[in-house]
C-alpha positions as CSV (number, residue, x, y, z in Angstrom):
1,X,0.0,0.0,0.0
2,X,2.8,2.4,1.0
3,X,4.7,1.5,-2.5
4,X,1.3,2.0,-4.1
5,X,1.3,5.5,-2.4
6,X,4.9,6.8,-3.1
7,X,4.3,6.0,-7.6
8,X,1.0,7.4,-7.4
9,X,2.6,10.8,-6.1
10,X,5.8,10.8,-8.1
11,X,3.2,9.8,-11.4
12,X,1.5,12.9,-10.4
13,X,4.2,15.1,-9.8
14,X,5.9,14.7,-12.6
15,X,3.4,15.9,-15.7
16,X,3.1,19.0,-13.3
17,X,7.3,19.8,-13.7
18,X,7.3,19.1,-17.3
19,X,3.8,21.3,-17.7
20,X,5.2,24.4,-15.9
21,X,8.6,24.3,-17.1
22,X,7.4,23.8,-21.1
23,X,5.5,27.2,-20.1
24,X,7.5,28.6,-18.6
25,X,10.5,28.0,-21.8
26,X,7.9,28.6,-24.1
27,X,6.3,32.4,-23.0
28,X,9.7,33.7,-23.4
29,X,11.3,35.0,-26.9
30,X,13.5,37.8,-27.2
31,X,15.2,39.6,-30.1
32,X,18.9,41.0,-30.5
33,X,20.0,42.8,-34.4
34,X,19.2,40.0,-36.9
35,X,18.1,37.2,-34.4
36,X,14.2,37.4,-33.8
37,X,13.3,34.9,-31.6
38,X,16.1,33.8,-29.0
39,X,14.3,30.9,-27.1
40,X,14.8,28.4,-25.4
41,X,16.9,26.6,-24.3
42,X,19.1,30.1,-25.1
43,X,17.8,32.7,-23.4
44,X,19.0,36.8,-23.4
45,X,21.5,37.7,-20.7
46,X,18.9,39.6,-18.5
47,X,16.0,37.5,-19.0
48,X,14.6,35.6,-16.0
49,X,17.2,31.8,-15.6
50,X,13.6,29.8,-16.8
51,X,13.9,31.5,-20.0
52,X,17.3,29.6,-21.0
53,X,18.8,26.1,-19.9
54,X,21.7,27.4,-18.8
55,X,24.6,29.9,-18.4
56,X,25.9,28.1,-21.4
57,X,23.0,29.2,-23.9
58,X,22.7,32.8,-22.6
59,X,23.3,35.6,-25.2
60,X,24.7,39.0,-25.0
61,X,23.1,41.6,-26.6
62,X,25.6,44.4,-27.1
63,X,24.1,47.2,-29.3
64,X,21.9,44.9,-31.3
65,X,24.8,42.4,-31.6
66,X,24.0,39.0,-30.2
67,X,27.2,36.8,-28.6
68,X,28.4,33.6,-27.7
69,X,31.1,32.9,-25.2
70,X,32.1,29.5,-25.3
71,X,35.3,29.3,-22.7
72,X,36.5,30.7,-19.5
73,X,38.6,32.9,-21.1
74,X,35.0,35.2,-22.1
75,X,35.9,35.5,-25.5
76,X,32.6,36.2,-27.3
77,X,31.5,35.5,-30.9
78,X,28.9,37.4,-32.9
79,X,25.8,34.9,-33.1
80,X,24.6,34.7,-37.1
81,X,22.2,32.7,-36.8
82,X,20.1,30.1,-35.0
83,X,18.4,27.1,-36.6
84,X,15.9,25.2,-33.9
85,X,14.9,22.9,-36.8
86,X,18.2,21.3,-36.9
87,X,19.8,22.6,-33.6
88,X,22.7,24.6,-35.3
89,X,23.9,27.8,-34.6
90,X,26.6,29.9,-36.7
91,X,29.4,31.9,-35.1
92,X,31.7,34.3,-36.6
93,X,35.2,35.7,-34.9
94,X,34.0,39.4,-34.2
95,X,37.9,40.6,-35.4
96,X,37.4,38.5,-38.8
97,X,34.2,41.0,-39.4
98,X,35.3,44.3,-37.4
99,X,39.0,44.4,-38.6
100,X,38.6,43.3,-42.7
101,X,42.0,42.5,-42.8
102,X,44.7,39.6,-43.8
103,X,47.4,40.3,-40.9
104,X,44.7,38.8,-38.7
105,X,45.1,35.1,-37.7
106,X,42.3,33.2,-36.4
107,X,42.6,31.3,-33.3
108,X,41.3,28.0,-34.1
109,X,38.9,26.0,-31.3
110,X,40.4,23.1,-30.7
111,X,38.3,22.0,-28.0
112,X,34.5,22.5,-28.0
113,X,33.0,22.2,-24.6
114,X,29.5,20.7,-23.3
115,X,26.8,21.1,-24.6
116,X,28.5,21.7,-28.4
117,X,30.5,20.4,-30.5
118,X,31.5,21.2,-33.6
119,X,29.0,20.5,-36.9
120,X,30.3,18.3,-39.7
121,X,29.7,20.9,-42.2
122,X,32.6,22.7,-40.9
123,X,35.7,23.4,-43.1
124,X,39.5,24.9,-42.9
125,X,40.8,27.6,-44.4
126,X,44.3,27.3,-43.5
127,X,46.5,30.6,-43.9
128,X,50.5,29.8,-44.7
129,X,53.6,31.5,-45.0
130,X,56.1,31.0,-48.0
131,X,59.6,31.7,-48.7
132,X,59.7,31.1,-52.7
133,X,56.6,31.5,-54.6
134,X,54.2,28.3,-54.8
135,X,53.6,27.7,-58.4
136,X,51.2,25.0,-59.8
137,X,49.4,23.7,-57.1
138,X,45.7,24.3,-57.0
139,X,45.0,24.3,-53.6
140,X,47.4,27.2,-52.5
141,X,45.7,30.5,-53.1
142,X,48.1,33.4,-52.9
143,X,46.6,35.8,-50.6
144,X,49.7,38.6,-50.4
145,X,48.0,40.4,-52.6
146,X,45.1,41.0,-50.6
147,X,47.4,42.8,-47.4
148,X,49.1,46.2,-47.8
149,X,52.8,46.8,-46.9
150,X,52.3,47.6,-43.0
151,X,50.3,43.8,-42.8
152,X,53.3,41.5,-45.2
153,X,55.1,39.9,-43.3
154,X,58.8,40.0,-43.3
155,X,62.2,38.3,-43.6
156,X,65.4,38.8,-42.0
157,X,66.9,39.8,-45.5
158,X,64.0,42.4,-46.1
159,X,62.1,40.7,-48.4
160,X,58.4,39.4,-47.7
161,X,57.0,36.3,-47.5
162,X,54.6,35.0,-49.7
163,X,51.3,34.2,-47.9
164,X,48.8,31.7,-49.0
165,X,45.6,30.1,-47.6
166,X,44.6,26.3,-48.5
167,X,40.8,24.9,-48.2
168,X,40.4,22.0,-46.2
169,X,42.8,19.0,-44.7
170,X,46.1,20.2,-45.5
171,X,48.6,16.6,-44.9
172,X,52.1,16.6,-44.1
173,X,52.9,15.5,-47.5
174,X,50.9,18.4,-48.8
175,X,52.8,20.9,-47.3
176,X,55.5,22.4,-49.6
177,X,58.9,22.9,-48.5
178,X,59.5,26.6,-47.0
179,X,56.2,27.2,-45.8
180,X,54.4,27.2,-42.2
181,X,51.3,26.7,-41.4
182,X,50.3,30.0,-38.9
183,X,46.8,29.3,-37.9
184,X,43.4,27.9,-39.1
185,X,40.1,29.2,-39.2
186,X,36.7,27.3,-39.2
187,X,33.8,27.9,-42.0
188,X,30.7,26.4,-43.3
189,X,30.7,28.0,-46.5
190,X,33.3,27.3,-48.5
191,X,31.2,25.7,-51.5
192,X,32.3,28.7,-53.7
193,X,35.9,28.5,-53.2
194,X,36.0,24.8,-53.5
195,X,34.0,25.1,-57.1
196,X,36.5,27.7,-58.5
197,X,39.8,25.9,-57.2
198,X,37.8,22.8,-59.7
199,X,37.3,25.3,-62.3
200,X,39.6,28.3,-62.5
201,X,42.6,26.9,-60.4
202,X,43.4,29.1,-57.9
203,X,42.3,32.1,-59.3
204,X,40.1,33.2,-55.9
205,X,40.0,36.8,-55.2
206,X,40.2,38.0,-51.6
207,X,36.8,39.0,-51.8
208,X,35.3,35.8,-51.9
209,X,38.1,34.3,-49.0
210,X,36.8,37.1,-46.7
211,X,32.9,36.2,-47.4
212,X,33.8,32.2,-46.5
213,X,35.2,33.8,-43.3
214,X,33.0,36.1,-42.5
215,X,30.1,33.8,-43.0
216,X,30.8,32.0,-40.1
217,X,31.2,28.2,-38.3
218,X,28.9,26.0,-36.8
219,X,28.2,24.5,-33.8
220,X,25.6,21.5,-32.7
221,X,23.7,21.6,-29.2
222,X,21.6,19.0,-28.1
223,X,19.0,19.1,-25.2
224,X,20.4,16.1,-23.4
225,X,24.0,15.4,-24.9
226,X,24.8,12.8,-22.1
227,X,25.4,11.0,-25.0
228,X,28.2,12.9,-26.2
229,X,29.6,12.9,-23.2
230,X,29.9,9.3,-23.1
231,X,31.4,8.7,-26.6
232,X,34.1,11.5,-25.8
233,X,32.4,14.2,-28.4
234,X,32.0,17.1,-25.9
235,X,34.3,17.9,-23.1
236,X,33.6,19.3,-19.4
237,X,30.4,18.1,-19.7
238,X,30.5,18.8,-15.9
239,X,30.0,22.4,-16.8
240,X,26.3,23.9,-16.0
């Protein structure tokens, strides 16, 4: 009888939770710039906790400019775009956009903690410095065009170096002798570049690099990603 009791008031409890906290989620949706509806489970720094699932999902609106920080360190990214239909959400380094220059180099995320991880979609763009001129070879794009004199990067002797980004995996045997990889950056649009490097070489203008940058990455979030936890996808998933 007592048994009986104690599952009759956890049965009714529970519907009760799961009622008030799906109303709770659900009455709020905020705006910030481009993004309309900022709902659960992210929620608007300022907005009541119940809004959001976490500290991990909140948003900063900063002049009509949404952002993301994603490690202790409280660097923020500018949020693009949110997709609930397929739990996306696209980031962009703010100095990529703010500084529209070629001296800058990307820090790349190596890690991605709970509750994201990085989406499949994603691509390199891997920026290089040269000390001889790469010729024939498709996937280096010269990009020391696209800096003036104050951003070229310079030799001992005096003379420059020749600066390149590559699209995508970039293997040992793939890198040419005299160059140096510097950094990588992370987009999900590089369907462009990869068409003309198939059809005009590596005649890419600096134009269309800076739109695959500036586009953005993206990131997965699931509601419950214990599993990712589990299968090592996500790291700290201690984090709240």
């Amino acid at each position: 009888m007592a048994m009986s009791l104690v599952i009759t008031v956890v049965m009714f409890l529970l519907p009760t939770t799961t009622t008030y906290h799906a109303k709770a989620s659900s009455a709020c949706s905020s705006s910030c710039g481009k993004l309309n509806n900022i709902s659960y489970p992210f929620r608007v720094h300022g907005d009541p906790k119940s809004c959001g699932k976490s500290e991990s999902y909140e948003i900063y609106c900063d002049n009509s400019v949404a952002k993301l920080s994603l490690d202790s360190a409280a660097k923020y990214y500018y949020v693009e775009e949110i997709n609930y239909d397929n739990s996306t959400i696209r980031l962009v380094d703010p100095l990529l956009v703010d500084q529209q220059n070629y001296s800058y180099l990307p820090i790349l995320l190596n890690t991605i903690s709970y509750p994201y991880r990085m989406a499949e979609t994603n691509d390199k763009i891997i920026y290089l410095s040269c000390n001889e001129s790469v010729n024939n070879d498709r996937g280096y794009v010269n990009t020391t065009a696209c800096m003036d004199s104050t951003d070229k990067q310079y030799r001992e002797s005096g003379e420059y170096l020749y600066n390149y980004v590559y699209i995508g995996d970039l293997s040992a045997k793939e890198l040419r002798l005299g160059c140096t990889a510097n950094s990588v950056a992370l987009t999900s649009e590089t369907m462009v570049l990869r068409e003309r490097l198939l059809s005009e070489g590596n005649n890419i203008s600096c134009a269309d690099i800076s739109a695959s940058l500036t586009y953005g990455f993206l990131l997965r979030w699931r509601k419950d990603a214990s599993s990712w936890c589990l299968s090592g996808l996500a790291i700290n998933c201690g984090k709240k």
